[in-house]
N, C-alpha and C positions, 0 to 999 in steps of 0.2 A: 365493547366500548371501554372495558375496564382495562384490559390490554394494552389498547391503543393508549390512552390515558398514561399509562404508566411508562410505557416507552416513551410518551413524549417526552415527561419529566426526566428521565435517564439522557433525551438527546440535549435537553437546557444545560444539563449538568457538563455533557460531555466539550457543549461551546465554552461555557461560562467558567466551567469546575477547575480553571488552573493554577496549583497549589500558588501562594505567595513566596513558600520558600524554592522554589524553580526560579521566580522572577528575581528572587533576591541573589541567587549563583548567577543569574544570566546578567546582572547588573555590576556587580562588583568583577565578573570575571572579562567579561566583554570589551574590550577598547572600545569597539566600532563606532561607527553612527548610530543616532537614532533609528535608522531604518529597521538595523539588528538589533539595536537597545534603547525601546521606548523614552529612558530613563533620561537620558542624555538628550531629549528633543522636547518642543515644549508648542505650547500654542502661542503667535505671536497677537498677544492680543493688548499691551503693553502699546501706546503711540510713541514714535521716536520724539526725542528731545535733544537740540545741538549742545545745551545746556550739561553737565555732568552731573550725574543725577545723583546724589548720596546713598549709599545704603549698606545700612547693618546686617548683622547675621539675622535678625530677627524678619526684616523687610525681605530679604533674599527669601528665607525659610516661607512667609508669607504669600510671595510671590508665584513660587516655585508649586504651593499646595495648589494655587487658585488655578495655574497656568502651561503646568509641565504635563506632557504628552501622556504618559505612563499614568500617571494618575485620571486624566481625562478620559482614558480608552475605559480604564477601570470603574467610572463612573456611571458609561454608558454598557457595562458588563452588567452593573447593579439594576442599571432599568430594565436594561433585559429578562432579568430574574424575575424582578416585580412583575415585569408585564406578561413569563408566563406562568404567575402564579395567576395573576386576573384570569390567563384563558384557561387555566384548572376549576376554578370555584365555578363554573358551569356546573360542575359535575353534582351541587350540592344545591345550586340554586334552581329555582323553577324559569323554566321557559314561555316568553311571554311574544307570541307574533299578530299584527294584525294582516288581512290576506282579502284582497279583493280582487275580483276579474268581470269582466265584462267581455261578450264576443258570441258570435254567431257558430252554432254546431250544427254538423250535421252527420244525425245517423243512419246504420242502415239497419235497422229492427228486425233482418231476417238476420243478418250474420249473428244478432244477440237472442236468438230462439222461436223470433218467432215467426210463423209458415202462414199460409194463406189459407190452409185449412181448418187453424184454428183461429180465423177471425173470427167469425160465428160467434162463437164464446163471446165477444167485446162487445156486438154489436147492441145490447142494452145500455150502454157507457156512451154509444158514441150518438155525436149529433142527431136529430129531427132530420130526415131527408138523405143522409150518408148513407152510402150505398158501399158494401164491403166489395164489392167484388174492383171498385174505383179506387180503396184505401191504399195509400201511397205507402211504401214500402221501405223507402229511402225519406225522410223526412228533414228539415232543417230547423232549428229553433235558437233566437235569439236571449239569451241568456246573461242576467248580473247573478255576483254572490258577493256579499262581504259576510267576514269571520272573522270570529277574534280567537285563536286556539292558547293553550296552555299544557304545557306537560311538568312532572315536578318529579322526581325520583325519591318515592317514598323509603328505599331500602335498598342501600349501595355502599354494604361493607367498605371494597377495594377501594371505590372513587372516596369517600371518606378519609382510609391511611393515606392514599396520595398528594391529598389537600392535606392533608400535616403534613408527608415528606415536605409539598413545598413551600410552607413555612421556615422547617429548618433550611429551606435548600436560600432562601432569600436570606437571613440570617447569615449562612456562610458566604453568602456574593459580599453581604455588609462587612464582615470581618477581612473579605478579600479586599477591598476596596481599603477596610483601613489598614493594613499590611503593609499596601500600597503605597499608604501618605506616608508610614514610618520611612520606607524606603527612598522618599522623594526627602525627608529632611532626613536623613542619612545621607546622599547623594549631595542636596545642595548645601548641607554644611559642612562634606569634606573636601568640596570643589572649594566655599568659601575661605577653607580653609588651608586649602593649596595656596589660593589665592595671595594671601595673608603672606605667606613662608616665601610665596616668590616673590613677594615686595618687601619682605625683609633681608634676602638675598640681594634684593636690588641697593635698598639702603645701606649695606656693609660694602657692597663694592664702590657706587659713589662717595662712599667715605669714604676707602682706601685710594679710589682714586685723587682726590684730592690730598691726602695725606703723599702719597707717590710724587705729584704736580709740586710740593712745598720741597719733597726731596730733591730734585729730578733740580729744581731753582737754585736750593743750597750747591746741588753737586757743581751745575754750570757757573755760579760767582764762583767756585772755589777753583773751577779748573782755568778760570781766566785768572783771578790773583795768582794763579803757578802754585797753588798750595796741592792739590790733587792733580794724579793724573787724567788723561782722558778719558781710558777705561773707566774710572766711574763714572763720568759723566753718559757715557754710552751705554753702560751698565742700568742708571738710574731709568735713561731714555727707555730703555728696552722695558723694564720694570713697569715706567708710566703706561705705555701704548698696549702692554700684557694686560696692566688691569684696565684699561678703559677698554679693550674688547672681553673682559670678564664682564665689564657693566653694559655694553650694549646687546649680549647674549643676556643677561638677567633681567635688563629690559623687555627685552622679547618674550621670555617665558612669562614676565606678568601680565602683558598685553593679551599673549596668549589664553592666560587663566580665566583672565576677565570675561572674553568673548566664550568659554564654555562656560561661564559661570552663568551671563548672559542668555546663553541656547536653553540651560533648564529653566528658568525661571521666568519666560518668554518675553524677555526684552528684546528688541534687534541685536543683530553682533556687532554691529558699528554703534551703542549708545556706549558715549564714554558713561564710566560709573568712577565713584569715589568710595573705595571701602572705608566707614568711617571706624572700624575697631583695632583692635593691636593682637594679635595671639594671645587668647587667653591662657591663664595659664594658675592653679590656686591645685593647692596639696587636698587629692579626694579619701574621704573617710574607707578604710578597706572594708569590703564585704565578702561573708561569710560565702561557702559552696552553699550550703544550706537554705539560708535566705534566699541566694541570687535563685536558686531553682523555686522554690514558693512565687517569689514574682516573679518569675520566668510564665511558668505554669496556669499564673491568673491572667498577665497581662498580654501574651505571643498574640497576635492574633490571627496568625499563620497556625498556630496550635489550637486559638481558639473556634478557628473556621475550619478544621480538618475533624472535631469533633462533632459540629454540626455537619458535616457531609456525611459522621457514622451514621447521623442520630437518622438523615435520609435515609442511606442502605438500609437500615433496620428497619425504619416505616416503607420503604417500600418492598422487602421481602414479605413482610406483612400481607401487602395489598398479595400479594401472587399468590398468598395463601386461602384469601377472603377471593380470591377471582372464582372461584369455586361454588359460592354459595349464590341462590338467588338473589336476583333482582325483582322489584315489586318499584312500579311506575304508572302512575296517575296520569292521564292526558283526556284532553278533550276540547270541543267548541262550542260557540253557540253564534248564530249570523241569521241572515234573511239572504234567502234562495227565490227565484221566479223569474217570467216569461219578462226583460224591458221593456216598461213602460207599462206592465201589467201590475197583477198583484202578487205582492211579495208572501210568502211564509218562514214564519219562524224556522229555524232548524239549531241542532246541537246535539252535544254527544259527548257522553261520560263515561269513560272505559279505564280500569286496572287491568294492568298485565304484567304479570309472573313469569321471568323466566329462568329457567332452571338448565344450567349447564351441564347437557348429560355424558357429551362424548367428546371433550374437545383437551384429551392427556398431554398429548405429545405438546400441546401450544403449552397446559399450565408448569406442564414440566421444563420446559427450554425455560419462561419467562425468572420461576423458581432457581435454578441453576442459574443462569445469569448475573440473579438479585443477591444469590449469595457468594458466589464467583467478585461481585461485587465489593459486598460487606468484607469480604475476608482482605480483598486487596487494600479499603484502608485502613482495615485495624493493622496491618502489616503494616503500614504506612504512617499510623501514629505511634504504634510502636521504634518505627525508626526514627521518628519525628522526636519520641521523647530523648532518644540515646541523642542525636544529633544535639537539641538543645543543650543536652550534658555538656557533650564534648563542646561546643563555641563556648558556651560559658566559661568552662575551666581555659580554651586558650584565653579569654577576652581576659580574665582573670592575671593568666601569665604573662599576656600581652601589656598589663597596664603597670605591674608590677618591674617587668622590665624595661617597658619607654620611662616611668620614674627614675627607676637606677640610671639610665643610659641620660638623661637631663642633666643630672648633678654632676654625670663623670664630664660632659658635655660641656655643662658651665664652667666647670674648675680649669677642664684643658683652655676655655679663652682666656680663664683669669690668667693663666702661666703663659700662655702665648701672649698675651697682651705684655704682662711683668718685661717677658722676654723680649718683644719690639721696643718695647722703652729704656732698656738697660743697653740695646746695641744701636738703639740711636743715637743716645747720651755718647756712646764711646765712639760713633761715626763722627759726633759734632764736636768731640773733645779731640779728633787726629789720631787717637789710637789706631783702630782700624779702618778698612775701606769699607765701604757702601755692599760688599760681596754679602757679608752676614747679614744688613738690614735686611737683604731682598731675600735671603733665606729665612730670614724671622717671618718676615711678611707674609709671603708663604704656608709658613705655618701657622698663623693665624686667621689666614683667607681658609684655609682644609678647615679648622676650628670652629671657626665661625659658622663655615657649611656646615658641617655635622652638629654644630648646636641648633641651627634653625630646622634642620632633618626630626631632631629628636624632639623638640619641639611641637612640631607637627604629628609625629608620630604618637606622642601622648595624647595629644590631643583625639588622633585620628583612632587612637584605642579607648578615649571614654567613650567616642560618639558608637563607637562598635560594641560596648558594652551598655550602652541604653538602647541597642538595637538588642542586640540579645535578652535583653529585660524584657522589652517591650515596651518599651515609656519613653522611646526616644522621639515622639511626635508632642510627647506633652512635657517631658522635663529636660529638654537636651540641656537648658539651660546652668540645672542642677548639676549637669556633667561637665560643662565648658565656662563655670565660676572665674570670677577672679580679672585680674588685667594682666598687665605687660609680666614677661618672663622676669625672674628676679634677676636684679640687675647686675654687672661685672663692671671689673673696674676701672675697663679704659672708656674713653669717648669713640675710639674708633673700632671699639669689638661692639656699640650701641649703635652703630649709625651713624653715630654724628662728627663733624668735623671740633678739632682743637681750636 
């Protein structure tokens, strides 16, 4: 039993026991569907609304914990756990059945020893007038019994360390399960935050489209007063019709965002939504290699559920060692036995039994070898767990340090691209020049303006990956993503907005 016992708890582990940092590579590295990446799919458990429904990062994040697929499997991993811890504490608690029968038997008293030649013997026992040589042989008797039995395992080293194994082993389903949720508000707040970047893409092209439409108007009164030639007014045209299919491709990408934004966080794909936030964006205090590894260390819980799976191996190598020693088990009943409808007697029974594993090597050895074949596999694996941890920290570290840098160099190029569309419009509306260099300023300010909302996002997308790497990104994303609108430049049309 102790055997058995501990194999099962090895097969819980083997459904249950799948690291969070597996799920977090199969997450971030996956495009696919849901089918392949939990993460991406959600429960629709949200009722649709024709209405546009508003929501923050915080509602999305909200949402996403109650509703996303990936979480919910991982939920029902943790019951799992729980429930086969319940079917292990058997091994500790006492056994309580009640047991009744009723029913007609019939035996045959020669096949169980006894011969006609040793009736004789009986025949002071049997009835006034029974004649042996007439005593039936084959007999039938109607028969109740109720019992109440009980057995209890006085002394059961192994099943003992097992019932600890799994304790820690429910312990690391819990730290699995909240891995889990980091990785669902990592997930729904860098979709959020996709989100975000391609409606702000959307807003600098609708800008420029209009700002094009005011050109495209001066070129055409100009080319009829005979002041400009045609070429620019075909020029301006070509220029308008480029960015309105810039903007109805940036449309598209945010419609699109929306509806995976939607899929995690299990709203329908068709509920429209209103993102009500703006890219955040606020200068974060630098930290230390040092620090970030201390809380790295307290708070993983990828890290901290892989040291609970040791603390198993160890308590169940343990057990395969205690499989060894006897057992000592209490059992017994107590009921009423007799003939239906006759009269009943008492019966019970109180028995200890000891048993003592005398010959059974080959089973303790395989179980042994197994258990520590085990242990060694995750101390290797916390070991690589902690190098690992190193190494995302220090990119997370490089990562944030250079979407910073790459923001300001980002901002400046629209401040100068903006300077520069307004100093060769000025010269397009004063006759200097033709309309050729606005449409190349503009240009450069559309590339600009992209790679500012890119970098943008990017920063962004490296605090939320360094509170994943901390491990606090389910409870402090928002310490990470402070702040409102990007600081601002200094035209109206590198913001969005029309002159």
């Amino acid at each position: 039993m102790n055997s058995v016992t501990t194999k099962t708890l090895v097969l819980c582990m083997l459904l249950g026991g799948a690291l969070p940092l597996e799920k977090a590579a199969q997450a971030q590295s996956n495009p696919g569907n849901s089918a392949a990446n939990p993460y991406l799919g959600s429960v629709q458990a949200v009722p649709f609304s024709p209405e546009p429904r508003a929501l923050s990062l915080d509602d999305a994040i909200k949402l996403g914990i109650e509703n996303n697929l990936a979480l919910t499997l991982e939920r029902e991993q943790q019951r799992t756990a729980d429930a086969a811890k319940l079917q292990l504490v058997t091994v500790l608690l006492p056994t309580i059945t009640l047991h009744g029968e009723t029913g007609v038997h019939q035996y045959n008293l020669e096949a169980e020893g006894f011969h006609p030649a040793s009736l004789g013997e009986f025949a002071a026992h049997l009835p006034p007038g029974t004649s042996t040589s007439s005593f039936p042989l084959v007999t039938q008797v109607d028969t109740t019994i109720g019992q109440l039995n009980f057995s209890q395992y006085l002394f059961n080293w192994a099943g003992y360390d097992v019932w600890r194994a799994s304790q820690a082993f429910t312990k690391a389903a819990y730290y699995n399960a909240q891995s889990s949720r980091g990785l669902v508000v990592l997930n729904v707040g860098d979709t959020y935050l996709q989100a975000l970047a391609a409606k702000a893409r959307l807003d600098y092209a609708q800008a420029l489209v209009k700002t094009d439409q005011t050109a495209f108007d001066q070129a055409h009164e100009e080319h009829l007063a005979g002041v400009v030639a045609n070429l620019d007014e075909l020029r301006a045209k070509v220029q308008l019709q480029s960015q309105e299919q810039a903007a109805i491709a940036a449309q598209n990408d945010f419609d699109k965002a929306k509806i995976a934004l939607n899929r995690e966080i299990g709203l329908r794909p068709e509920q429209p939504i209103t993102l009500t936030e703006s890219s955040p964006y606020a200068e974060l205090h630098p930290m230390d290699l040092i620090d970030a590894r201390i809380e790295a260390y307290a708070n993983r819980q990828d890290y901290l559920g892989l040291k609970q799976q040791l603390i198993v191996a160890e308590r169940e190598r343990k057990a395969t060692r205690h499989e060894r020693f006897p057992t000592l088990i209490f059992s017994g009943n107590w009921g009423v036995t007799g003939v239906s409808g006759g009269i009943y007697h008492d019966t019970f029974a109180a028995v200890g039994t000891l048993s003592v594993p005398i010959f059974k090597e080959a089973e303790f050895r395989g179980d042994r070898d197994a258990a520590e074949a085990q242990l060694e596999e995750i101390q290797s694996r916390l070991e690589d767990l902690k190098q690992k941890i190193d190494q995302q920290l220090r990119d997370s570290l490089l990562d944030l340090q250079t979407a910073t840098e790459t923001v300001q160099v980002a901002r400046s190029n629209v401040d100068l691209a903006t300077t520069a569309l307004d100093q060769t419009e000025d010269r397009f509306r004063a006759g200097i020049s033709d309309n050729l260099p606005v449409s190349e300023a503009q240009s450069t300010l559309v590339a600009a303006q992209s790679q500012y909302v890119s970098s943008v996002y990017q920063l962004n997308q490296a605090r939320l990956g360094l509170a994943r790497n901390l491990g606090i990104v389910d409870t402090q994303y928002r310490t990470f993503l402070q702040g409102g609108n990007p600081p601002e430049v200094k035209s109206d049309k590198a913001v969005g907005l029309p002159k």
